[in-house]
C-alpha positions in Angstrom: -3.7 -22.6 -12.3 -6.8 -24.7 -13.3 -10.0 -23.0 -13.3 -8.4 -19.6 -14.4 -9.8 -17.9 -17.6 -9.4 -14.5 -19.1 -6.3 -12.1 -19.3 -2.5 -12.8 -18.1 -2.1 -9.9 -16.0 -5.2 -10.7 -13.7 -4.6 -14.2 -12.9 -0.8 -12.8 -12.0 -2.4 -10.4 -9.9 -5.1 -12.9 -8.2 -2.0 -15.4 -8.2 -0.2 -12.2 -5.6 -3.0 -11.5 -3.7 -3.1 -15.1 -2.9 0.1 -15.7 -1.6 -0.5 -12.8 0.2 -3.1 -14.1 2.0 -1.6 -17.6 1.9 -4.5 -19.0 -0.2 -5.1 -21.2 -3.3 -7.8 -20.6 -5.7 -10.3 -23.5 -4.8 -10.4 -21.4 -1.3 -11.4 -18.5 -2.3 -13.6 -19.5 -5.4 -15.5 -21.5 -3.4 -19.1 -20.4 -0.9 -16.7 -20.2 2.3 -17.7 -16.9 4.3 -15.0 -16.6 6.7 -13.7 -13.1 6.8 -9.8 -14.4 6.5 -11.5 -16.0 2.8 -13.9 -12.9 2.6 -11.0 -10.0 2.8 -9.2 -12.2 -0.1 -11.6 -12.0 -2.1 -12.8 -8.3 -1.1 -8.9 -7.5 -2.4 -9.2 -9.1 -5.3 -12.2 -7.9 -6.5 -11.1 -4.0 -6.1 -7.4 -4.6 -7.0 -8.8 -6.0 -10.4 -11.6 -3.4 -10.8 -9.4 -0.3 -9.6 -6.0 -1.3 -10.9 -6.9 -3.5 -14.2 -9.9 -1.5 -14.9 -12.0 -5.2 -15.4 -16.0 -5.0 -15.3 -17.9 -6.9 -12.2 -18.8 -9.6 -15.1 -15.5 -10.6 -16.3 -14.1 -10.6 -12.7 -17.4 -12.9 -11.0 -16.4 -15.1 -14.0 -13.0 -15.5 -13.6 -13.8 -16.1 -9.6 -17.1 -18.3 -10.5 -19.1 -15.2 -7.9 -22.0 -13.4 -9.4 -21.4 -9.7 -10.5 -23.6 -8.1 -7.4 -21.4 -10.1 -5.2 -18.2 -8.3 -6.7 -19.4 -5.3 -6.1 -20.8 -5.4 -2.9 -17.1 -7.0 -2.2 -15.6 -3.5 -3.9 -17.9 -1.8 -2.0 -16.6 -2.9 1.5 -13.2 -2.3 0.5 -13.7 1.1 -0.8 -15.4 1.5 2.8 -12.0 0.3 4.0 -9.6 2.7 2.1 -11.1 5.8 2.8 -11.4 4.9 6.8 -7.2 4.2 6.5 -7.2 1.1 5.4 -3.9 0.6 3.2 -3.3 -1.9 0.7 0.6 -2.6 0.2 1.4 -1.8 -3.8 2.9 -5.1 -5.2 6.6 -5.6 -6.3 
């Protein structure tokens, strides 16, 4: 995927979260603030945070987004989880 940088296991993640959401890269890399684009984004800012234990710098680099926009993305999405929101564990 051109444009990626940085380890295997997080563009394999950002690669899942995108089919998920039936997205490619440029879409969600880009200044779009539609909250289809937004919740991709919000998802793959915690999943790598949380789950790959990644700072806010190496994530906003890999995703061309500033660091205090990752977390104000993790943010919302803790919001999320702990009013029920579920995110489904990949394969």
């Amino acid at each position: 995927m051109k444009g990626f940088s940085g380890r295997r296991s997080a563009r394999i993640m950002i690669a899942k979260i995108l089919v998920k959401h039936q997205f490619r890269f440029i879409d969600i890399a880009g200044q779009a603030k539609s909250r289809r684009w937004s919740d991709c984004r919000f998802e793959i800012y915690y999943r790598l945070r949380r789950e790959l234990g990644m700072s806010l710098m190496q994530i906003g680099k890999m995703l061309n987004k500033d660091h205090t926009s990752v977390l104000h993305g993790y943010r919302i999405m803790e919001k999320r989880i702990a009013a029920g929101y579920v995110l489904e564990p990949f394969e």
